[in-house]
One Martini backbone bead per residue (centre of mass of N, CA, C, O) as a GRO file, in nm:
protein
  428
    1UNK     BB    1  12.265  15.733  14.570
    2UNK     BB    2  12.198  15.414  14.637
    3UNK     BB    3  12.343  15.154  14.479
    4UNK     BB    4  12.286  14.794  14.325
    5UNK     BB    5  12.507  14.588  14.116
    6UNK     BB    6  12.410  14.284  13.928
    7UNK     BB    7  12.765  14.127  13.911
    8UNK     BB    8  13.075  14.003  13.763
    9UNK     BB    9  13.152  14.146  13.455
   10UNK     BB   10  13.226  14.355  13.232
   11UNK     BB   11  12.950  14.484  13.215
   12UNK     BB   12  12.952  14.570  13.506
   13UNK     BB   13  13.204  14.760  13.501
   14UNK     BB   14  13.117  14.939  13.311
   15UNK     BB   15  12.859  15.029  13.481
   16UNK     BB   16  13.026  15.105  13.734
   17UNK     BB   17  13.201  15.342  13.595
   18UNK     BB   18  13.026  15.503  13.505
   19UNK     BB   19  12.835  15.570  13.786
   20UNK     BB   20  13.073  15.671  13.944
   21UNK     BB   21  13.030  15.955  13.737
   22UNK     BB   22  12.771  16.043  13.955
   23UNK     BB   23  12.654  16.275  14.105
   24UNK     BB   24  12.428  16.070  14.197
   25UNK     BB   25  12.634  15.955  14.389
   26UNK     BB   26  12.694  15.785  14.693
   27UNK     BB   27  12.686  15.456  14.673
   28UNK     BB   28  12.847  15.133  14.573
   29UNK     BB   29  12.714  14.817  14.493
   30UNK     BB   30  12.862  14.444  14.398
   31UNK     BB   31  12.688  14.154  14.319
   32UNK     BB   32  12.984  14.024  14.379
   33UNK     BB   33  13.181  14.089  14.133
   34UNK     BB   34  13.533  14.201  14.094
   35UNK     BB   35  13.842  14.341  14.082
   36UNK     BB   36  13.775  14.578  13.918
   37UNK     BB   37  13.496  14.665  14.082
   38UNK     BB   38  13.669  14.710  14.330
   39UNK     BB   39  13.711  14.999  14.271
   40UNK     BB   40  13.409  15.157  14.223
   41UNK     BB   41  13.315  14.973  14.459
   42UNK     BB   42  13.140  14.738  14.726
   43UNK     BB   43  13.205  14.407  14.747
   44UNK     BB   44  12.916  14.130  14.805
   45UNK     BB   45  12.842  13.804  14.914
   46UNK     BB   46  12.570  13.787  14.741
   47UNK     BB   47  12.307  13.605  14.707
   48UNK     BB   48  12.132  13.688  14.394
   49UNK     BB   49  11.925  13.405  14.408
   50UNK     BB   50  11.849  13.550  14.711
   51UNK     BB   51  11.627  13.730  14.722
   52UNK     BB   52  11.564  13.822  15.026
   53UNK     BB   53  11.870  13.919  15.070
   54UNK     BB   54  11.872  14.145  14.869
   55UNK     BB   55  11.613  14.282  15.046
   56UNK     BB   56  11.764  14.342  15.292
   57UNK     BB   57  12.024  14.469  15.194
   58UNK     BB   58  11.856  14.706  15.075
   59UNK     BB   59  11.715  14.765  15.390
   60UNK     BB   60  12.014  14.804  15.523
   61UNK     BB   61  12.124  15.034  15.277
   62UNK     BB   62  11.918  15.222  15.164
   63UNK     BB   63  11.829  15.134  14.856
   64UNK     BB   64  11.738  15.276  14.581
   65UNK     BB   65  11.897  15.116  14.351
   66UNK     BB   66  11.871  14.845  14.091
   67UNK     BB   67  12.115  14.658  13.917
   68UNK     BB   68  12.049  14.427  13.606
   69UNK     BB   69  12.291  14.267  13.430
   70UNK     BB   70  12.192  13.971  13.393
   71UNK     BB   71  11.992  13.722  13.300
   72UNK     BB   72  11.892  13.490  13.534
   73UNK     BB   73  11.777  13.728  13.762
   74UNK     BB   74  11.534  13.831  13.561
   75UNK     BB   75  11.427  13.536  13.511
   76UNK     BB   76  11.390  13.493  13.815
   77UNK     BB   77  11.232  13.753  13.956
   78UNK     BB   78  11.354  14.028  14.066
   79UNK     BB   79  11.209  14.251  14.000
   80UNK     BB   80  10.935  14.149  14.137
   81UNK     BB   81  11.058  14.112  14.418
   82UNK     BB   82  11.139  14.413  14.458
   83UNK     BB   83  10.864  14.552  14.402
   84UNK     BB   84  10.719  14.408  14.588
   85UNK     BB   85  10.927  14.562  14.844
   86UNK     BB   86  11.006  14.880  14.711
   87UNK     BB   87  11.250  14.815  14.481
   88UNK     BB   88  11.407  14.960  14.268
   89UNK     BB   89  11.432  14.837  13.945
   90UNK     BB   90  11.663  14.754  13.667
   91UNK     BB   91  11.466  14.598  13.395
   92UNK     BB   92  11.269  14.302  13.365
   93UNK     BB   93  11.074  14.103  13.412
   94UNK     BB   94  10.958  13.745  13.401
   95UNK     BB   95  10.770  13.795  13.159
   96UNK     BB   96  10.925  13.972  12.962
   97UNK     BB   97  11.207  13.810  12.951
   98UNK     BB   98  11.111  13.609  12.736
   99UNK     BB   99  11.265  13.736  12.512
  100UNK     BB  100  11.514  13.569  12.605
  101UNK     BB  101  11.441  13.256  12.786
  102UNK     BB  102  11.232  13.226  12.519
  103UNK     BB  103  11.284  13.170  12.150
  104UNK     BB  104  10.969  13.066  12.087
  105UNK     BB  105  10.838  13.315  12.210
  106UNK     BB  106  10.949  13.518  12.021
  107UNK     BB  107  10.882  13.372  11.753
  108UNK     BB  108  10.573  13.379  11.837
  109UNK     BB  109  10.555  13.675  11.815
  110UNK     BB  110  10.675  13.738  11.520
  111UNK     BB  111  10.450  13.591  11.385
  112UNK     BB  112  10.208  13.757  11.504
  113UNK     BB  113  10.363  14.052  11.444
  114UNK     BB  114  10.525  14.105  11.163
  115UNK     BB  115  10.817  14.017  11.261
  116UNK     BB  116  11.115  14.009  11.156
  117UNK     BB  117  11.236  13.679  11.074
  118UNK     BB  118  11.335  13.336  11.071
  119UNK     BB  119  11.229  13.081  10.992
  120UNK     BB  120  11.068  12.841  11.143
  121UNK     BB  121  11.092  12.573  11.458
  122UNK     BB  122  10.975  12.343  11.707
  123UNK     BB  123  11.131  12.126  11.968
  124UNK     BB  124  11.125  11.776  12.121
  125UNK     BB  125  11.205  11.599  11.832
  126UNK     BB  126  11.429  11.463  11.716
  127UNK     BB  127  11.309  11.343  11.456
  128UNK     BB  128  11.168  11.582  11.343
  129UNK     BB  129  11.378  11.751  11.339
  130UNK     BB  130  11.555  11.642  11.106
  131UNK     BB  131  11.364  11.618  10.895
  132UNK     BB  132  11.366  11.918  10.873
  133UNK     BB  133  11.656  11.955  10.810
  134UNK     BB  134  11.609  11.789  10.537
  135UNK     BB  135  11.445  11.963  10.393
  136UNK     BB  136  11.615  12.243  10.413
  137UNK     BB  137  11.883  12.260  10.499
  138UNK     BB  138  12.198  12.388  10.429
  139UNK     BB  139  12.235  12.631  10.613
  140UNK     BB  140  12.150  12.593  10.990
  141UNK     BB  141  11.983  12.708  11.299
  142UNK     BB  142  12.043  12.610  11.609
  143UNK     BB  143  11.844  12.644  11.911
  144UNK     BB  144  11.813  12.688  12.236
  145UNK     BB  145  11.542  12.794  12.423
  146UNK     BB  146  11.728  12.892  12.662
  147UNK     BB  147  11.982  12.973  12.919
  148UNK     BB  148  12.343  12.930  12.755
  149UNK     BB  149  12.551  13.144  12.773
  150UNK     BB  150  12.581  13.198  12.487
  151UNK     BB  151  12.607  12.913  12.333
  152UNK     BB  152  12.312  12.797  12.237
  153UNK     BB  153  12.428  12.803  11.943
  154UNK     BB  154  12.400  12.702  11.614
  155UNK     BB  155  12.622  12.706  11.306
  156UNK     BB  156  12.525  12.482  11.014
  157UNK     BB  157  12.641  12.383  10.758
  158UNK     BB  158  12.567  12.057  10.792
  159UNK     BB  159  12.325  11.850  10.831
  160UNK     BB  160  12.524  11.667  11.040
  161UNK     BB  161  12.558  11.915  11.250
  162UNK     BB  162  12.302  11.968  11.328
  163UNK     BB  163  12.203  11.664  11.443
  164UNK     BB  164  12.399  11.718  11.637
  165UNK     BB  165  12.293  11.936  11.808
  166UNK     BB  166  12.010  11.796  11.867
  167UNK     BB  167  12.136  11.615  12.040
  168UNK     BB  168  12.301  11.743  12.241
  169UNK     BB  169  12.031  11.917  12.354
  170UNK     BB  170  11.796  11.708  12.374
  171UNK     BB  171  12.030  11.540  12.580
  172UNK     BB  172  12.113  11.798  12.785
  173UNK     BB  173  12.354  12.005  12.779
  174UNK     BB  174  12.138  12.237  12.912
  175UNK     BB  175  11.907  12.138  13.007
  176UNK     BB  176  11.620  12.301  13.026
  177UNK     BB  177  11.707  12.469  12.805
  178UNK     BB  178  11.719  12.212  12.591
  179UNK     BB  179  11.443  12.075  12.550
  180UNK     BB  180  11.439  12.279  12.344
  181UNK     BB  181  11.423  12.341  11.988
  182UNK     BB  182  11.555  12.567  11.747
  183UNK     BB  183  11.466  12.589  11.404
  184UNK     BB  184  11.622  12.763  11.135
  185UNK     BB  185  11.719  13.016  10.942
  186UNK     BB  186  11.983  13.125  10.729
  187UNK     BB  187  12.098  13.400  10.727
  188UNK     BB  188  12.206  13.694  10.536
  189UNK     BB  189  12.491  13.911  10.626
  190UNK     BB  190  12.466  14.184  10.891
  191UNK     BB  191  12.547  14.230  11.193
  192UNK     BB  192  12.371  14.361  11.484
  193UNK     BB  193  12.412  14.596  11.774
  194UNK     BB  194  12.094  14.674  11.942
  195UNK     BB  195  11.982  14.970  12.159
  196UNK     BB  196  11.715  14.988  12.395
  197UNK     BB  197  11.531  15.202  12.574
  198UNK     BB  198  11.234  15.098  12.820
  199UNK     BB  199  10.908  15.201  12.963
  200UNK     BB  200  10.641  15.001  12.819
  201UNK     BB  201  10.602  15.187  12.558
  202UNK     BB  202  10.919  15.322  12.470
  203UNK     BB  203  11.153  15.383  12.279
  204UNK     BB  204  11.536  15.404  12.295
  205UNK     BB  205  11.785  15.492  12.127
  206UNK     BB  206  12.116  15.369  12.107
  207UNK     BB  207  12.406  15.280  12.044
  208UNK     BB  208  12.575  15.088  11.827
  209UNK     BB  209  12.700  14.766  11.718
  210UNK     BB  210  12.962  14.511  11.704
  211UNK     BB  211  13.000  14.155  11.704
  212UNK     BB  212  13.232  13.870  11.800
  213UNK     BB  213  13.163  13.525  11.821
  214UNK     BB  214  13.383  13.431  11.749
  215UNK     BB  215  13.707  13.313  11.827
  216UNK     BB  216  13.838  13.340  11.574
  217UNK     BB  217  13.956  13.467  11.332
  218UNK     BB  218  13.736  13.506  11.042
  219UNK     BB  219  13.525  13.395  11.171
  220UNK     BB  220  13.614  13.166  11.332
  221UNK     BB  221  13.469  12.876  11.499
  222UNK     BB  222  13.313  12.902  11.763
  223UNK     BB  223  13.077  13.011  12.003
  224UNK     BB  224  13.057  13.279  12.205
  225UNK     BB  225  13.003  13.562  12.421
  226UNK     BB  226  13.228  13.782  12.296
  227UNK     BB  227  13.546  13.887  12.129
  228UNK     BB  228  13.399  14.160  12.094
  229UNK     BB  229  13.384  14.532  11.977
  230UNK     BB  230  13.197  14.796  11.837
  231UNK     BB  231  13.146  15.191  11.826
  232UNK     BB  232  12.984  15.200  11.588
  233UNK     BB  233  12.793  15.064  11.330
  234UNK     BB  234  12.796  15.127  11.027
  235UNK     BB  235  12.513  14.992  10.886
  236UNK     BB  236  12.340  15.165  11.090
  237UNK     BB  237  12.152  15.362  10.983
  238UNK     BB  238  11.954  15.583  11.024
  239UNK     BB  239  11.764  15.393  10.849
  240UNK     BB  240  11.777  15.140  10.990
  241UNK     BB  241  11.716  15.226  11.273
  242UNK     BB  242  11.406  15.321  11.179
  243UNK     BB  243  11.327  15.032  11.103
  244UNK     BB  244  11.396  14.881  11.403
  245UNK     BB  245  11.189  15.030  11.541
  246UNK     BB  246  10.934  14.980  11.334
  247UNK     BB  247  10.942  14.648  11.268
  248UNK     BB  248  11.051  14.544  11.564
  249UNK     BB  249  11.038  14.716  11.838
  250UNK     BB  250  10.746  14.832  11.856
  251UNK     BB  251  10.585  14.588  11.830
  252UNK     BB  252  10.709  14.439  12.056
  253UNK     BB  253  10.576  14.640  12.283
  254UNK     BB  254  10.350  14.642  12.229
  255UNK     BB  255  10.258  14.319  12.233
  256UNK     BB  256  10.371  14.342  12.547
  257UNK     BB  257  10.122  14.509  12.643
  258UNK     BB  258   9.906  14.313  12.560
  259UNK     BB  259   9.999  14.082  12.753
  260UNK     BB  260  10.077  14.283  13.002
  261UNK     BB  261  10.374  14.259  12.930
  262UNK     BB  262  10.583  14.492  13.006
  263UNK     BB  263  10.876  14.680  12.884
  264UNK     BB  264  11.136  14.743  13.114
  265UNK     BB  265  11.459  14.868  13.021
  266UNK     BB  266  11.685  14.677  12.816
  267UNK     BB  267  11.681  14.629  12.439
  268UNK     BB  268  11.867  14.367  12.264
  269UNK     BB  269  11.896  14.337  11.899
  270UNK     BB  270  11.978  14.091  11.681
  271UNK     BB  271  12.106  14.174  11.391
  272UNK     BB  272  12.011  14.140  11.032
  273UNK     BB  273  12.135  14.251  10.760
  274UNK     BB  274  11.993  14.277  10.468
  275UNK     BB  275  11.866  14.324  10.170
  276UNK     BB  276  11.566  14.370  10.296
  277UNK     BB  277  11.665  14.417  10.599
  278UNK     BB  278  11.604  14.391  10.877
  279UNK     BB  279  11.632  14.113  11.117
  280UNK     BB  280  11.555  13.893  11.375
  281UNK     BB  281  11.771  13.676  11.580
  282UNK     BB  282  11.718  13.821  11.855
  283UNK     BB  283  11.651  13.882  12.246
  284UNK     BB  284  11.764  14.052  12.496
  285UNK     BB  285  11.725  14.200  12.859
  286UNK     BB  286  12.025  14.333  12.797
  287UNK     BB  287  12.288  14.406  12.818
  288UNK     BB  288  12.540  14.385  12.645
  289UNK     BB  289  12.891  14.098  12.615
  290UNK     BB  290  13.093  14.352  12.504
  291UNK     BB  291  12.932  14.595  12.453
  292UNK     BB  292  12.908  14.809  12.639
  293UNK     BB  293  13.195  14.908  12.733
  294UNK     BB  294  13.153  15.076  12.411
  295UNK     BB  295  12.906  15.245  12.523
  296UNK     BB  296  13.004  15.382  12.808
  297UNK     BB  297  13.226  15.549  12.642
  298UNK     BB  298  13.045  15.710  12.444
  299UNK     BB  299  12.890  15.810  12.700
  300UNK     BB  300  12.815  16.100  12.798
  301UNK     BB  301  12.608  16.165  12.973
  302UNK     BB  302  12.415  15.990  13.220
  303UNK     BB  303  12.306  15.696  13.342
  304UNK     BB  304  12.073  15.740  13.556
  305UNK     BB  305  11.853  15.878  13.452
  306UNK     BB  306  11.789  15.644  13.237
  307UNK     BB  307  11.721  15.426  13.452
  308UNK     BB  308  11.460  15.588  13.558
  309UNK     BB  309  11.313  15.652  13.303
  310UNK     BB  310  11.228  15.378  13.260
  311UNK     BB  311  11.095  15.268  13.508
  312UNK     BB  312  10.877  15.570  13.511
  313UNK     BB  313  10.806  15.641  13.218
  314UNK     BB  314  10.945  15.848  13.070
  315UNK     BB  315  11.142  15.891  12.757
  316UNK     BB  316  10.982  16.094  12.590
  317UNK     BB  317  11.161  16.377  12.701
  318UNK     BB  318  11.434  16.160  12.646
  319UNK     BB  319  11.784  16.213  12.619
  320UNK     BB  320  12.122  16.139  12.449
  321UNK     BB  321  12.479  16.157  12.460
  322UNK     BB  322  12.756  16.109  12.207
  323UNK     BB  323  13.066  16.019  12.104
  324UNK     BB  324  13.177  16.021  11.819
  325UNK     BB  325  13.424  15.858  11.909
  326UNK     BB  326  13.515  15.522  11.850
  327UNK     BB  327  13.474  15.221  11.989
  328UNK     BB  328  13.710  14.927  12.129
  329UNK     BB  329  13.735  14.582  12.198
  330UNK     BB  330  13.926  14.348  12.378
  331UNK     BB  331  13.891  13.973  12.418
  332UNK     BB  332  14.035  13.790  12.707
  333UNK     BB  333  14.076  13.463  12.701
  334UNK     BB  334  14.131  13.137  12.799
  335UNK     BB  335  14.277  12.878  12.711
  336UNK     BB  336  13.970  12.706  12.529
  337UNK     BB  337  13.781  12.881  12.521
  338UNK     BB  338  13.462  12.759  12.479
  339UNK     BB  339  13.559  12.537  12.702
  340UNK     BB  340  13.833  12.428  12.843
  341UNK     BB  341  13.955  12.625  13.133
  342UNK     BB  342  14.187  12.781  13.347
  343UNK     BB  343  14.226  12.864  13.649
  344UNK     BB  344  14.469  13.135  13.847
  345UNK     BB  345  14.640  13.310  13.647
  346UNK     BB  346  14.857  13.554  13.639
  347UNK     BB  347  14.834  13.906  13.596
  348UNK     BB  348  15.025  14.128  13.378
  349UNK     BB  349  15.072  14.484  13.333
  350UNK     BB  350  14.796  14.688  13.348
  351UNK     BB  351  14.910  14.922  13.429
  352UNK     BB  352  15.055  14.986  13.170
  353UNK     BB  353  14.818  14.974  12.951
  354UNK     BB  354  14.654  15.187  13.107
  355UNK     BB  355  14.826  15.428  12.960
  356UNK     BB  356  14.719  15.428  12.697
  357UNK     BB  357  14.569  15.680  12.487
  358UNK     BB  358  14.200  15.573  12.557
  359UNK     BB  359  14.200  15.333  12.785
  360UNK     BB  360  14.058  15.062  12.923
  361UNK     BB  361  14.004  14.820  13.171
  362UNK     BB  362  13.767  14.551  13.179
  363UNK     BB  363  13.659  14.335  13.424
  364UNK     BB  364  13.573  13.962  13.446
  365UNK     BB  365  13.747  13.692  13.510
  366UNK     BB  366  13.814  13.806  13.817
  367UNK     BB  367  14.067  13.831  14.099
  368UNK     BB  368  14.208  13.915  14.430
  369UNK     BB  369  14.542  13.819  14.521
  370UNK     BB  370  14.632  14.063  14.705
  371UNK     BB  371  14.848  14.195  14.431
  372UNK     BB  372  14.689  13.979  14.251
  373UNK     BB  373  14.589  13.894  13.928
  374UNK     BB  374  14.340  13.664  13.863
  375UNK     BB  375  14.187  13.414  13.689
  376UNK     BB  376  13.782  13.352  13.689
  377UNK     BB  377  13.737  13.258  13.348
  378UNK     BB  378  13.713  13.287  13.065
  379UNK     BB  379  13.622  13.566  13.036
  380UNK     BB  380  13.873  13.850  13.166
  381UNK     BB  381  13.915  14.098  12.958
  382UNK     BB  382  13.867  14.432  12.857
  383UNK     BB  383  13.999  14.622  12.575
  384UNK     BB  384  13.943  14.950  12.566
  385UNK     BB  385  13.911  15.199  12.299
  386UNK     BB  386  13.937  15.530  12.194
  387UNK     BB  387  13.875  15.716  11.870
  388UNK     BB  388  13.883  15.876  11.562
  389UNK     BB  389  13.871  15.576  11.487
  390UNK     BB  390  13.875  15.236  11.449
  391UNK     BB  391  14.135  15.172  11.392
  392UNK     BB  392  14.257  15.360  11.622
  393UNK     BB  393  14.137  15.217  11.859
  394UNK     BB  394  14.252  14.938  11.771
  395UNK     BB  395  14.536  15.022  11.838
  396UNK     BB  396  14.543  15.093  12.104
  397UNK     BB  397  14.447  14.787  12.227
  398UNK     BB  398  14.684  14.611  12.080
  399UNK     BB  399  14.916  14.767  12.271
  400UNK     BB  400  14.770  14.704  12.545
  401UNK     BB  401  14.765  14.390  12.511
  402UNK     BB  402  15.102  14.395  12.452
  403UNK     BB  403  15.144  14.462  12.786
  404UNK     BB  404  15.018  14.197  12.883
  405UNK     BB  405  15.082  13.943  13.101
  406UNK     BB  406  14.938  13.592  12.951
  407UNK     BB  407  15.001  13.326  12.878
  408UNK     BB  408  14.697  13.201  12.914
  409UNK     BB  409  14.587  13.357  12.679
  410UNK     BB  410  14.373  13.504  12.460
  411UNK     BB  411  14.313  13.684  12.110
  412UNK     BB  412  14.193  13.847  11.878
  413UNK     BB  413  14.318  14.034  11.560
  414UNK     BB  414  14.033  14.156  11.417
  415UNK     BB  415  13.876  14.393  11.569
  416UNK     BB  416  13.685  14.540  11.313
  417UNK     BB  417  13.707  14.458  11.009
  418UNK     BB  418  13.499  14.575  10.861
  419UNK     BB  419  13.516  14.900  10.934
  420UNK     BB  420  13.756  14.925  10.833
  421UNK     BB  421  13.752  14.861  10.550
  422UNK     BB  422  13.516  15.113  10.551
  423UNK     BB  423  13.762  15.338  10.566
  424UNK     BB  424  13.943  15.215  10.301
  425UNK     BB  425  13.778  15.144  10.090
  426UNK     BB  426  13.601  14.891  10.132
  427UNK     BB  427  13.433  14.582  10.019
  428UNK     BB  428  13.208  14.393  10.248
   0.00000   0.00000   0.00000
């Protein structure tokens, strides 16, 4: 198969080794791609904003599938241009995809659908938020209502703290995204990234991990798009997993069936596992990052088989398979990071780094300049290690990490903490 990969970040970088190593494959493009993608890839510099081109791409190369990494283009109905031109794509429609794009259509799908989520409110005028956010108290989590690369979420401490927040979004920080905020209840719990692949009918659970969103150690600072992750998640446990399918993801399947929106794709639900059971965070509309990462490594499978049987609704009597062994990453980000970052600095060391026992080590915003890896975003490499336990993982990871030479970058130390905790008999 001809298949084309649109992105270029870690998650791409991991979805384009896994895809190289199936039978199934012919040859691989990934547009624009990074300096790691294009070990897997044949990197082309396709504006994937500029549907007519991508499709043009499609029939001179003569693509059997597309497959979409990014929320973006999801958001603006590539997968609904490309089946109307002929060209197999993997993703949710333009219509679907608002379970991603739109936190407020979301909220009001689980209010009409009795599926478990956080009480909230939508807003457009800041005086109102307001007012409910001192009626209802702090701890409360302020939410742009589109697509903010990540950022677009406060988790507000403080009165002050959320106010501040709705000025900010609702005064334009993230333009048309930020026009409506959502204003909701402050979960307590334990986080986990669950990922379902969908036919439109039913999903398929995939395996379970578990991110770190704070910038520093201890989960402080501020909130980015991920310094890490893990999997499995300990938490996530085979009961809970049927719950987040029979009372979460299920039900948002028919409810999206019922509006016309069939979801197809990969459905990533961000839970709170609470005392009460699982609750919705949110929905993305694609795989995490940098879940996939450590999903790729650990899956046994083949990929491409799994992407197909979503697309034709097939995965009634389709299943994977996943290596036992635990993986964990650590995203190495430019120092700044999710603030202002200086691009362009120099990275050595990778070979080194990947020499370490278990260890992969995907490119996300890197460039190569020469013989030279240059950093080219925020978020720039994730180092991956699989072992025997998540401890295991966590050492050849940050060995490999230690192995880099990149003044310019930093990186948390101690992606993993709770999964070890619960190795050690320590209660998290």
């Amino acid at each position: 198969m001809n298949i084309l990969l649109i992105g270029s970040g870690g998650r791409e970088h991991a979805l384009a080794w896994k895809m190289a190593s199936s039978p199934l494959l012919t040859k691989l493009w990934c547009a624009p791609g990074n300096a790691g993608i294009a070990r897997e890839a044949e990197c082309v510099a396709l504006d994937v904003a500029d549907h007519a081109a991508v499709i043009r791409f499609c029939a001179q190369n003569k693509i059997d599938l597309v497959v979409v990494g990014p929320e973006a283009p999801l958001a603006a109905g590539i997968v609904d241009d490309l089946a109307s031109a002929g060209v197999k794509a993997f993703g949710p429609s333009k219509a679907a995809s608002q379970l991603e794009s739109s936190k407020g259509f979301t909220k009001d799908l689980c209010k009409a659908n009795n599926i478990p989520t956080a009480a909230y409110e939508r807003f457009r005028d800041a005086n109102s938020a307001k007012a409910y956010i001192r009626k209802q108290g702090a701890p409360i989590v302020v939410k742009a209502d589109g697509l903010a690369a990540g950022k677009g979420v406060v988790v507000a401490m403080t009165i002050a703290e959320a106010e501040s927040a709705i000025d900010m979004m609702l005064e334009g920080a993230f333009g048309a995204a930020g026009a409506e905020a959502v204003v909701e209840e402050f979960l307590e719990g334990e986080e986990a990234s669950f990922f379902v692949l969908c036919d439109g009918e039913r999903g398929l659970p995939l395996a379970t991990a578990q991110d770190h969103k704070r910038a520093f150690d201890g989960d402080n600072g501020p909130n980015t798009g991920g310094m890490g992750a893990y999997s499995p998640a300990p938490v996530m446990t085979d009961a809970m997993i049927s719950r987040a399918m029979k009372e979460i993801v299920d039900p948002t399947l028919r409810a999206m069936a019922a509006k016309g929106m069939s979801y197809k794709g990969v459905l990533f639900a961000g839970l709170m596992i609470t005392k009460d059971g699982p609750k919705l965070i949110e929905y993305n509309a694609r795989f995490g990052d940098p879940e996939t990462q450590v999903l790729m490594v650990r899956l046994m499978s083949d990929l491409i088989p799994a992407l197909l049987a979503s697309i034709d609704g097939q995965l009634k009597n389709f299943d994977l398979r996943w290596f036992s062994d635990p993986a964990l990453t650590v995203v190495m980000a430019a120092k700044g990071y999710p603030g202002d970052y200086a691009k362009g600095s120099r990275i050595e060391g990778l070979a080194e780094a990947s020499k370490v026992e278990g260890v992969e080590i995907f490119h996300a915003g890197t460039k190569a300049e020469g013989s030279h890896i240059l950093s080219n975003g925020g978020r720039v490499l994730n180092v991956t290690a699989s072992g025997k336990s998540v401890g295991e993982a966590q050492h050849r990871a940050y060995e490999a990490v230690g192995r880099i030479k990149w003044p310019e970058g930093f990186c948390r130390s101690d992606i993993g903490w709770q999964a070890i905790a619960r190795e050690k008999g320590k209660k998290v």
